[in-house]
LOVEXRO-625639 format. One record per residue: residue in one letter; x, y, z of N, C-alpha, C in turn. Coordinates in nm, 3 decimals, m for minus. Example, Ala and Ser with C-alpha at 12.3 -4.5 7.8 and 13.67 -1.06 7.14 Angstrom:
<sites>
('a', (1.319, m0.569, 0.780), (1.230, m0.450, 0.780), (1.320, m0.330, 0.780));
('s', (1.285, m0.225, 0.708), (1.367, m0.106, 0.714), (1.290, 0.003, 0.787));
</sites>
This chain:
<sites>
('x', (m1.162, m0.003, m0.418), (m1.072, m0.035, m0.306), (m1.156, m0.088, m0.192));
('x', (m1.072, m0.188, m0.104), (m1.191, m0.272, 0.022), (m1.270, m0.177, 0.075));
('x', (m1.209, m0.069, 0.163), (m1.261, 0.000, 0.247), (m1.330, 0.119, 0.208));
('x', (m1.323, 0.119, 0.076), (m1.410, 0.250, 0.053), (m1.501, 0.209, m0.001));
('x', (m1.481, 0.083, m0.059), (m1.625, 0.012, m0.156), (m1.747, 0.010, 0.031));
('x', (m1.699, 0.007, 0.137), (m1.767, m0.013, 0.225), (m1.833, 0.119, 0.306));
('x', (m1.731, 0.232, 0.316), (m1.775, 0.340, 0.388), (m1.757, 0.417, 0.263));
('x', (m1.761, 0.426, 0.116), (m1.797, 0.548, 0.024), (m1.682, 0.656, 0.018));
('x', (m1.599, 0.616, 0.065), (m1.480, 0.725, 0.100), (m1.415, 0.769, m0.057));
('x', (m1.345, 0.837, m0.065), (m1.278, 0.846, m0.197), (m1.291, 0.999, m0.275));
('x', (m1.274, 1.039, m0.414), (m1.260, 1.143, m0.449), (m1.403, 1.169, m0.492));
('x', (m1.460, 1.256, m0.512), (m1.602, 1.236, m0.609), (m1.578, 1.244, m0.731));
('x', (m1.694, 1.296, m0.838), (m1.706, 1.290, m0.955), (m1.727, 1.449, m0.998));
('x', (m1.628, 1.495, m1.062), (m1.659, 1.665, m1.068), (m1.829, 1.698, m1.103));
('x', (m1.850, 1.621, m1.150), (m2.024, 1.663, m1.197), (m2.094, 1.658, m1.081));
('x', (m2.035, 1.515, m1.001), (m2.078, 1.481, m0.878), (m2.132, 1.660, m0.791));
('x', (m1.979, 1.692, m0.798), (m1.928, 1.766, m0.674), (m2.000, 1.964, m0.682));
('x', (m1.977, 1.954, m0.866), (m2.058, 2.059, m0.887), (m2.212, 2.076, m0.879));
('x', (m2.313, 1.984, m0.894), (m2.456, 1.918, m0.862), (m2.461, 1.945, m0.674));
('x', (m2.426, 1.890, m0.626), (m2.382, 1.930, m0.522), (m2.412, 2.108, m0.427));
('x', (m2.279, 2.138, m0.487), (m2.233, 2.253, m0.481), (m2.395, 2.338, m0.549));
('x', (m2.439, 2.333, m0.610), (m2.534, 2.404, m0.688), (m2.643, 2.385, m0.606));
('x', (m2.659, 2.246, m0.537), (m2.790, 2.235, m0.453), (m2.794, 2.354, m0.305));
('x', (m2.686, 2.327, m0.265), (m2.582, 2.394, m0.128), (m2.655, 2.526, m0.138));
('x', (m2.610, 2.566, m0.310), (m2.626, 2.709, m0.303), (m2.733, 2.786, m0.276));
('x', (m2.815, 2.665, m0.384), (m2.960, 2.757, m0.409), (m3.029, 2.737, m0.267));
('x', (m2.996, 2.634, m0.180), (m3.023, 2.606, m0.026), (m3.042, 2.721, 0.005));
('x', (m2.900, 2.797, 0.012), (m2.838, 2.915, 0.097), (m2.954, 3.044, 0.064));
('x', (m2.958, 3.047, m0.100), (m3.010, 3.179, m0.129), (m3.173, 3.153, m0.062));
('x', (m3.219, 2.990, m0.063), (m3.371, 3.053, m0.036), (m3.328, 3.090, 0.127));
('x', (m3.274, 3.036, 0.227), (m3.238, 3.055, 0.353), (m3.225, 3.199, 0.383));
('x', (m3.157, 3.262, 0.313), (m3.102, 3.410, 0.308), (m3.241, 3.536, 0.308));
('x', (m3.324, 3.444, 0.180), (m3.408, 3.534, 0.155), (m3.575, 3.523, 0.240));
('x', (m3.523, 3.373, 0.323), (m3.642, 3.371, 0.420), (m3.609, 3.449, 0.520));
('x', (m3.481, 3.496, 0.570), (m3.424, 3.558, 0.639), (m3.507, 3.702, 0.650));
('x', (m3.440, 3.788, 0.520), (m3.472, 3.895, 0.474), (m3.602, 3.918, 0.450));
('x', (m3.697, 3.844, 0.458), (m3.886, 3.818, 0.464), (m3.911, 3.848, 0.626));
('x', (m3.867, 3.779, 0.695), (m3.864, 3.742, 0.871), (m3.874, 3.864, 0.954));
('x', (m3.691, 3.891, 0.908), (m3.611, 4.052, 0.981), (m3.601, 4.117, 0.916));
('x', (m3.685, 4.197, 0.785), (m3.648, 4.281, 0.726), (m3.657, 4.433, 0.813));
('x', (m3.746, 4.404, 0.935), (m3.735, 4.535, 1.006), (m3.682, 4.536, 1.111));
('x', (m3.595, 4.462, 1.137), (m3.479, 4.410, 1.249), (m3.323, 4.441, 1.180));
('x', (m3.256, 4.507, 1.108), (m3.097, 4.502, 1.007), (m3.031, 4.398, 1.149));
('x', (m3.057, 4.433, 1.262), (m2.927, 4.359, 1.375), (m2.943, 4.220, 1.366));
('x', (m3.073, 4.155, 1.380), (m3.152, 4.081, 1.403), (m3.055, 3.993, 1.234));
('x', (m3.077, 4.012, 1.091), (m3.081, 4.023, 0.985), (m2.957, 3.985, 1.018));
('x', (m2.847, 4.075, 1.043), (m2.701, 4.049, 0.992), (m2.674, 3.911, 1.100));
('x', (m2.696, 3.930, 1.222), (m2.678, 3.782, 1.302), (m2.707, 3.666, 1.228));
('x', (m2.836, 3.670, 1.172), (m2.894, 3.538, 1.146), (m2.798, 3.533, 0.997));
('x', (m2.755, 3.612, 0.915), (m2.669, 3.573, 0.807), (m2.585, 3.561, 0.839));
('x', (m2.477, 3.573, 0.949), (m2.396, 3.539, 0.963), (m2.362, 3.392, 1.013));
('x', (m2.466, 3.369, 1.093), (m2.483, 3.275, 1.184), (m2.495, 3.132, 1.042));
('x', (m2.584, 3.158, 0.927), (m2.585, 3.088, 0.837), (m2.466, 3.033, 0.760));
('x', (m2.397, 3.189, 0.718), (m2.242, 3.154, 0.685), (m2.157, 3.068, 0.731));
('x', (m2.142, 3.082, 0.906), (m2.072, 2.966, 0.927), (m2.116, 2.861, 0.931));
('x', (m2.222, 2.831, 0.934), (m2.304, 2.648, 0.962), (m2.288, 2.673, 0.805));
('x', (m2.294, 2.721, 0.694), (m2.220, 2.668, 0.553), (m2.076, 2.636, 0.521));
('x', (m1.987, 2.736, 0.584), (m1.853, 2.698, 0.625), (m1.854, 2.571, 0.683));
('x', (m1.874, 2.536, 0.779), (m1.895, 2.402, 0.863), (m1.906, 2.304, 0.816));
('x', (m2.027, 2.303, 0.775), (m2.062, 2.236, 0.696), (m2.079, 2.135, 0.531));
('x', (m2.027, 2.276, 0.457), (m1.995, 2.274, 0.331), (m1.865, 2.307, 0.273));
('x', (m1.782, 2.342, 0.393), (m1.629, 2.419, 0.318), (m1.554, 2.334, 0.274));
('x', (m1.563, 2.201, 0.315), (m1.454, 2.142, 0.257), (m1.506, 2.046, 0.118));
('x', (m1.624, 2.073, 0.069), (m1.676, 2.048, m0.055), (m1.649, 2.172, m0.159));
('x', (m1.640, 2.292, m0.109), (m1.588, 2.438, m0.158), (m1.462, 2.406, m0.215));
('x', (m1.384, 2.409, m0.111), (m1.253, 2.371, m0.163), (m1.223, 2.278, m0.215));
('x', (m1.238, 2.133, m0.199), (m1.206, 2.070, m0.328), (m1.211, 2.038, m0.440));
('x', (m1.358, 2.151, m0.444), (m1.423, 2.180, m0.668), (m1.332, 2.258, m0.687));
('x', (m1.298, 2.377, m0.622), (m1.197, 2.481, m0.625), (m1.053, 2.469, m0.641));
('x', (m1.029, 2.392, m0.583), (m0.910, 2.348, m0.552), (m0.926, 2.270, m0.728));
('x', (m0.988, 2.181, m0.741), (m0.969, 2.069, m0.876), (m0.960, 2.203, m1.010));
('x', (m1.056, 2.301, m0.989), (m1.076, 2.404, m1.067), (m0.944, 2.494, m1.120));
('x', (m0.870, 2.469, m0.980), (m0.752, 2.573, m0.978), (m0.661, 2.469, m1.034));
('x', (m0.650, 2.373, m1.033), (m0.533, 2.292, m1.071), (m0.547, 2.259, m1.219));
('x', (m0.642, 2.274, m1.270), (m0.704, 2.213, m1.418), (m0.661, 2.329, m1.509));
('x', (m0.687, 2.493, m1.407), (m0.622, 2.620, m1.489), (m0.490, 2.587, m1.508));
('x', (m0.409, 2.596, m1.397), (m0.267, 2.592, m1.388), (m0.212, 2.545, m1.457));
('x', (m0.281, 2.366, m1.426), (m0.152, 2.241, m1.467), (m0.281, 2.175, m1.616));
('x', (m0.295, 2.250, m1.720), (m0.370, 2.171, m1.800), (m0.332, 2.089, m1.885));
('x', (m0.436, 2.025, m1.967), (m0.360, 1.890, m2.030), (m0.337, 1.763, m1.940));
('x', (m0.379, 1.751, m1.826), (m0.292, 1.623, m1.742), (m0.160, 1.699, m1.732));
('x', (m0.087, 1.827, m1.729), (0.014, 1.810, m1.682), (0.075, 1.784, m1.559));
('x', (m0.076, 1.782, m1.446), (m0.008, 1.698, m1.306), (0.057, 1.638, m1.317));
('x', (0.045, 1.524, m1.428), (0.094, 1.395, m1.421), (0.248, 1.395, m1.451));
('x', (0.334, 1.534, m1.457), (0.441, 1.520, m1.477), (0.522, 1.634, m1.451));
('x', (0.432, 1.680, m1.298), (0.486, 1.759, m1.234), (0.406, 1.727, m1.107));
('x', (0.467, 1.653, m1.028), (0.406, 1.574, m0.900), (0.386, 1.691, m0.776));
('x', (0.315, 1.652, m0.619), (0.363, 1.785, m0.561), (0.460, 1.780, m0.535));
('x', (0.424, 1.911, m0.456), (0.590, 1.961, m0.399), (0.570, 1.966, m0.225));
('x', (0.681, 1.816, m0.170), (0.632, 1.767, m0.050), (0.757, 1.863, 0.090));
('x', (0.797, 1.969, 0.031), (0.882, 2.064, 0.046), (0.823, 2.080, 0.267));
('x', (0.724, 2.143, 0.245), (0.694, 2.238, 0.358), (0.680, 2.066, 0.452));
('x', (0.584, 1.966, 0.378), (0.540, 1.897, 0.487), (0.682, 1.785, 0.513));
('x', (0.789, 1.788, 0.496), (0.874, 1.713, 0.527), (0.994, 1.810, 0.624));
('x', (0.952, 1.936, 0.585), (0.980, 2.050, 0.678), (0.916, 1.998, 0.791));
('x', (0.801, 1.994, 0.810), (0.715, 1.975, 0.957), (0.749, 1.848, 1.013));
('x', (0.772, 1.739, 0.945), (0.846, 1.624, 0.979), (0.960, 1.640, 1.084));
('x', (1.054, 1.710, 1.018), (1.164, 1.733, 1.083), (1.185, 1.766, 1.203));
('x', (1.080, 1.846, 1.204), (1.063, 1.975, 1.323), (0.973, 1.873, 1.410));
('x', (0.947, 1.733, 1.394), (0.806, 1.626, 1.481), (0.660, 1.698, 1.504));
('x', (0.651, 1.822, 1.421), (0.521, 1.870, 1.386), (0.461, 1.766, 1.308));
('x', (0.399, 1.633, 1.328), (0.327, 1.536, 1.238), (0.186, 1.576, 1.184));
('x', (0.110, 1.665, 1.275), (0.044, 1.743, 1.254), (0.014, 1.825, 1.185));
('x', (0.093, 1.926, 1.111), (0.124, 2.005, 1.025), (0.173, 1.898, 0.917));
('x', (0.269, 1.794, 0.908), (0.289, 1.729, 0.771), (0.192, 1.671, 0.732));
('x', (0.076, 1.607, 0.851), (m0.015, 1.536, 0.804), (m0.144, 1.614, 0.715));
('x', (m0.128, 1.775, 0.741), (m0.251, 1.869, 0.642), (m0.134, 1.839, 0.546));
('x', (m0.027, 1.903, 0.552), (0.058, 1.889, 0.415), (0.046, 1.851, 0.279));
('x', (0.007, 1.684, 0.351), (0.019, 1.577, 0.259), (m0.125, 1.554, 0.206));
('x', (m0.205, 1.590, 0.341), (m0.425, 1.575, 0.279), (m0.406, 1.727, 0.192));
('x', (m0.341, 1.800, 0.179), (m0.363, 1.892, 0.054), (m0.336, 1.863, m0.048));
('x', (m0.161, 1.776, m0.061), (m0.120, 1.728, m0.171), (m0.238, 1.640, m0.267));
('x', (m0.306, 1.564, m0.141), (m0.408, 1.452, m0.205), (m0.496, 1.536, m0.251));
('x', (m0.564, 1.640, m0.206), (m0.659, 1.718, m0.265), (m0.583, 1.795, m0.414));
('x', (m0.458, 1.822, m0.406), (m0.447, 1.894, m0.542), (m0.412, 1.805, m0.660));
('x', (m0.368, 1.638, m0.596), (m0.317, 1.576, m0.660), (m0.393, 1.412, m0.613));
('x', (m0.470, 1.422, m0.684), (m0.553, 1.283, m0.662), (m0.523, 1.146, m0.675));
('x', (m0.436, 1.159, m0.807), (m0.415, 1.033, m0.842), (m0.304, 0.965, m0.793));
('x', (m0.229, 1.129, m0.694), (m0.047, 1.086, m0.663), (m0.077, 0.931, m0.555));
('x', (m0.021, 0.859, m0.525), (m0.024, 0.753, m0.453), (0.078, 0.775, m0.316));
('x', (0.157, 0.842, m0.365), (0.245, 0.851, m0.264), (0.250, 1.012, m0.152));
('x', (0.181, 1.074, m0.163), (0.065, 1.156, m0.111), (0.015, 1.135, m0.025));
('x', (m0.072, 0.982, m0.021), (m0.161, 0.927, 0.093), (m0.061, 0.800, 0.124));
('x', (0.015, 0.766, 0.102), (0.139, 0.683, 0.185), (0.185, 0.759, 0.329));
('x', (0.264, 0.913, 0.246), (0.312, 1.003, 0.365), (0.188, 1.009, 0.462));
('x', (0.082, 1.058, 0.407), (m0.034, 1.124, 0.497), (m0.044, 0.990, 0.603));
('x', (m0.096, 0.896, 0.556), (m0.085, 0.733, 0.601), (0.011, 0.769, 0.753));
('x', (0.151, 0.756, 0.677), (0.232, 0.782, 0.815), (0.211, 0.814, 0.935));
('x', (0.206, 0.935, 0.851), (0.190, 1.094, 0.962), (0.053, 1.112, 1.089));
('x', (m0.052, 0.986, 0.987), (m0.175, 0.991, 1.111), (m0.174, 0.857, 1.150));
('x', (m0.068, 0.793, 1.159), (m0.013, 0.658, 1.262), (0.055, 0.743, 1.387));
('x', (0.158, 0.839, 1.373), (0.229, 0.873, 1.464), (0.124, 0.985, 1.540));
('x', (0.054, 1.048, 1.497), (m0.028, 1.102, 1.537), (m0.140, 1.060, 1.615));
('x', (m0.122, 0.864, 1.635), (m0.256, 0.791, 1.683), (m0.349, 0.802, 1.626));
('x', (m0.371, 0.776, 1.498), (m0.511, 0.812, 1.419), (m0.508, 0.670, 1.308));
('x', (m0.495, 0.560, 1.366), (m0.482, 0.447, 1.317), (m0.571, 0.444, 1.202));
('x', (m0.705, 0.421, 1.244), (m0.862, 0.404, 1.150), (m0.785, 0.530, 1.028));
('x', (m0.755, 0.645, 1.035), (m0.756, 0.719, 0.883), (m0.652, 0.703, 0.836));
('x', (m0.528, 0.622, 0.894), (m0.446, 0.574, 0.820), (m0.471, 0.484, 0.745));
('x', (m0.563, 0.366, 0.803), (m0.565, 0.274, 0.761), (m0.596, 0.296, 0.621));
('x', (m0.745, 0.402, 0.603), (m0.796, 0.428, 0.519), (m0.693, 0.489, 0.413));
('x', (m0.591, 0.571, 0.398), (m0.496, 0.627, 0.345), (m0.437, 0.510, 0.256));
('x', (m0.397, 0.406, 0.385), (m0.298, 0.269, 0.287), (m0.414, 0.232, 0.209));
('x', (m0.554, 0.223, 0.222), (m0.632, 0.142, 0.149), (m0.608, 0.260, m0.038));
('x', (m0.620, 0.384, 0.001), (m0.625, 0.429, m0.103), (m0.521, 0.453, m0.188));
('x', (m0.359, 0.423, m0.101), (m0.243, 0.445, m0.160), (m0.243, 0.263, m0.240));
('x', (m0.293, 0.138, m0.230), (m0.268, 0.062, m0.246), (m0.384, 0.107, m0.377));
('x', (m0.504, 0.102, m0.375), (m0.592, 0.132, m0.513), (m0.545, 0.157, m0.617));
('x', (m0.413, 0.271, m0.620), (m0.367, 0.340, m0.658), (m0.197, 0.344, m0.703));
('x', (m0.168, 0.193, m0.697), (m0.052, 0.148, m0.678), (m0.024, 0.030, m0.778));
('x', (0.068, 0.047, m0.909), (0.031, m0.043, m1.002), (0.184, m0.146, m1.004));
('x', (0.245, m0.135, m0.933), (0.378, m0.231, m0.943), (0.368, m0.300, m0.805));
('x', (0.393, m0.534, m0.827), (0.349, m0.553, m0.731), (0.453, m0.567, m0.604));
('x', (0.553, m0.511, m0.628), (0.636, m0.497, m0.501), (0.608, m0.405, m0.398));
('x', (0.591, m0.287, m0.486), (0.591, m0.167, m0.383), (0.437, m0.178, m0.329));
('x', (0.332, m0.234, m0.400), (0.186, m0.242, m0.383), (0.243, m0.385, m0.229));
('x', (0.318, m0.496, m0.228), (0.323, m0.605, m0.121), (0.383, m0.491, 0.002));
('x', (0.457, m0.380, m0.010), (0.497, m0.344, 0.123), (0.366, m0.283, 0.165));
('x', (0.292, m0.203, 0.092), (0.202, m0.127, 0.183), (0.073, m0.242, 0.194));
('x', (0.055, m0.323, 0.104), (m0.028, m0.449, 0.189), (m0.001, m0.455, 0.310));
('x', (0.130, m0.538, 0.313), (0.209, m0.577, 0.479), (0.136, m0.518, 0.571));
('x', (0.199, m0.349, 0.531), (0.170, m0.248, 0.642), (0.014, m0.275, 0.647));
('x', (m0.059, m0.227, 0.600), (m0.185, m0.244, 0.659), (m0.230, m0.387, 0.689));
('x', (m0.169, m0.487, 0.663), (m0.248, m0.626, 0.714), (m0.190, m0.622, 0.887));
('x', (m0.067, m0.566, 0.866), (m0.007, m0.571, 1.004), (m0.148, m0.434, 1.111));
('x', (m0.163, m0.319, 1.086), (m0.234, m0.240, 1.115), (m0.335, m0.301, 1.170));
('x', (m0.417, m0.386, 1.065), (m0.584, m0.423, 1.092), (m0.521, m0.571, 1.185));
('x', (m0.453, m0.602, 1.180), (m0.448, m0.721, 1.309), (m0.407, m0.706, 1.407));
('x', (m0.296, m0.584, 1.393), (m0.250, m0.539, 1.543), (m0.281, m0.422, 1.656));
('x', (m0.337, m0.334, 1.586), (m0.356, m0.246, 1.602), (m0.499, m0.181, 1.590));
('x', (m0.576, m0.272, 1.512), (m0.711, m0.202, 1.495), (m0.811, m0.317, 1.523));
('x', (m0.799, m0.478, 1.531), (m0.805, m0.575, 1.566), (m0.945, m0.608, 1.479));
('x', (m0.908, m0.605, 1.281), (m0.978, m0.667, 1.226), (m0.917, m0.762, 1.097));
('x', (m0.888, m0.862, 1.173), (m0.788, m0.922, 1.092), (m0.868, m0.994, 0.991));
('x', (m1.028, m0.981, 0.923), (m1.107, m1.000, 0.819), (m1.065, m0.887, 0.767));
('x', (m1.005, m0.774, 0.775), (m0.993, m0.690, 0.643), (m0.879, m0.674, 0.619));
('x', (m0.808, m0.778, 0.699), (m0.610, m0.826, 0.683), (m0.622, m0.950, 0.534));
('x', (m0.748, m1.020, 0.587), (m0.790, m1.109, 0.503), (m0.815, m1.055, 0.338));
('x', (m0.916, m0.943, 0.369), (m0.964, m0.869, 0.211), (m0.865, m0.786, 0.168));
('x', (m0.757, m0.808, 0.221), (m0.650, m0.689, 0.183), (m0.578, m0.793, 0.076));
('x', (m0.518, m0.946, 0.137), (m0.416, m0.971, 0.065), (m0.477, m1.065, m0.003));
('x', (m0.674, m1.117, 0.009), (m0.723, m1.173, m0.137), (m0.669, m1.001, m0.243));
('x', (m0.679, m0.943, m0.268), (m0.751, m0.858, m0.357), (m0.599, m0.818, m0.392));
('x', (m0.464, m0.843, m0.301), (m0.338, m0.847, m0.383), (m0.309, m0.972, m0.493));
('x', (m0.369, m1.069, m0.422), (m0.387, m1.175, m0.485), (m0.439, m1.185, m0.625));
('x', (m0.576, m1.112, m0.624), (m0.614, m1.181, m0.755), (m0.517, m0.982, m0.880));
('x', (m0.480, m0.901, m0.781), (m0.432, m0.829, m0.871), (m0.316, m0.850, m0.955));
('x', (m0.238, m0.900, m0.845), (m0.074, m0.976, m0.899), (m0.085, m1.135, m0.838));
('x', (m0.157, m1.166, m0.968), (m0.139, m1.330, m0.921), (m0.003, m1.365, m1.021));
('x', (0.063, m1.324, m1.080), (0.214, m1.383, m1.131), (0.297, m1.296, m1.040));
('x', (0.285, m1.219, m0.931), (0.355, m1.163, m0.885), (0.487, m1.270, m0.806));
('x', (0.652, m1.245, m0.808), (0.744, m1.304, m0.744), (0.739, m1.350, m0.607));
('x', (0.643, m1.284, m0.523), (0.593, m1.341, m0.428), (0.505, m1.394, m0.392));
('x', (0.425, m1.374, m0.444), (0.317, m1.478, m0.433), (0.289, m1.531, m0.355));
('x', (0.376, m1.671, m0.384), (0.336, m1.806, m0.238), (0.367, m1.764, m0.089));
('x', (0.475, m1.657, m0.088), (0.457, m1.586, 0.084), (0.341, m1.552, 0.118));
('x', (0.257, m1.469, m0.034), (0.123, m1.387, 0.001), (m0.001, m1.488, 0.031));
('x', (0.012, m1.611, m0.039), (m0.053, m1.711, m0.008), (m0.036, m1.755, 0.109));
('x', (0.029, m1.769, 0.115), (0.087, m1.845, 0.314), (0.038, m1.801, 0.390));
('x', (0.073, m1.649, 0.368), (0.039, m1.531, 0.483), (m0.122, m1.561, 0.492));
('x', (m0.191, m1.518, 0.390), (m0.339, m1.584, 0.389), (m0.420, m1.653, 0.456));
('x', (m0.309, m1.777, 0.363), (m0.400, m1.895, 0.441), (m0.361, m1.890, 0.620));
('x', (m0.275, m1.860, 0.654), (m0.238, m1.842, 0.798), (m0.360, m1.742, 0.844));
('x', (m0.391, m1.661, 0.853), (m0.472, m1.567, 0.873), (m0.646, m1.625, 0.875));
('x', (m0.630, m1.716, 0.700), (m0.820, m1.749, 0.742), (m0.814, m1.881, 0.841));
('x', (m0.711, m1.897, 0.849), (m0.692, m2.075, 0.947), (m0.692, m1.993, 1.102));
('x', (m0.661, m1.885, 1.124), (m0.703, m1.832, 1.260), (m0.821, m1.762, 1.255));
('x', (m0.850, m1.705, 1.166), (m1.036, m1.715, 1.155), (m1.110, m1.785, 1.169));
('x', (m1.106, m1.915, 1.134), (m1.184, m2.023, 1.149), (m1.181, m2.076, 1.254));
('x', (m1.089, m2.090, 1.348), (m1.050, m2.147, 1.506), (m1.110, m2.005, 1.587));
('x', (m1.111, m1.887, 1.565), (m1.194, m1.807, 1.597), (m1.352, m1.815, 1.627));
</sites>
């Protein structure tokens, strides 16, 4: 996808994430046990500095915790690929919607994406929810990953739109308005629209160039 092939963004690779996780650890234990070398005749001294470690690992590392965990827990549950045919459940965060908590729908929906990676429409909502929230840039990033992830070319041309409209109006990089609707282009080049998507295009690099 454009924007992640550029800033690395995206899901990792469970081997990735466990390699990782394993380095983190053994980090922690030599940390712990330089600790316990240091203050072993200090216990006050000792429990501060482990604690103090814990959270700069929390901090630091928790949200790599939870999403091996999280993938771990979902692989028990829902095995076989049966995600794939039991989608989430967007229950609570359309609750928070209601209520104009965008805030609360917008974790909602970054959990859904964490339990459910491949859902597309997951990071559409989330997308939303951190527009109204003023958080343009991680929306943007959201449509980039709901479009990756998006294999029919109608519904894939609305959330183009939306983000070509985003990066020109709103975030004022209308070169990645440009890399948005080449890369619809060469995905659905028999697509029914097409020559709009072309138009739109060429309109766009013809004000680049007078730029």
């Amino acid at each position: 996808m454009l924007r992640q092939r550029a800033l690395g963004h995206g899901d990792a690779h469970p081997f990735i994430q466990a390699m990782a996780l394993l380095i983190v650890i053994v980090f922690l234990i030599y940390q712990s046990s330089l600790l316990a070398l240091w203050l072993k005749g200090d216990p006050l001294k000792y429990a501060l500095g482990m604690g103090a470690l814990a959270i700069s690992a929390i901090v630091l590392y928790g949200r790599l915790f939870m999403s091996f965990f999280a993938r771990i827990l979902v692989n028990l549950l829902l095995p076989s690929g049966e995600d794939t045919h039991h989608g989430p459940d967007y229950n609570a965060a359309e609750a928070c919607e209601r209520k104009g908590d965008y805030s609360g729908a917008a974790r909602e929906y970054l959990l859904a994406i964490r339990m459910f990676p491949k859902e597309p429409l997951a990071r559409l909502h989330a997308a939303e929810m951190l527009l109204k929230l003023g958080r343009p840039q991680e929306a943007a990033e959201r449509f980039e990953e709901t479009l990756a992830r998006m294999n029919d070319p109608a519904h894939s041309l609305r959330v183009a739109y939306r983000l070509v409209e985003l990066y020109t109006r709103e975030l004022g990089h209308p070169e990645l308005a440009i890399l948005v609707l080449r890369e619809y282009v060469r995905r659905f080049p028999e697509a029914e629209r097409i020559p709009s998507v072309r138009a739109r295009l060429a309109q766009l690099e013809n004000l680049a160039h007078e730029d």
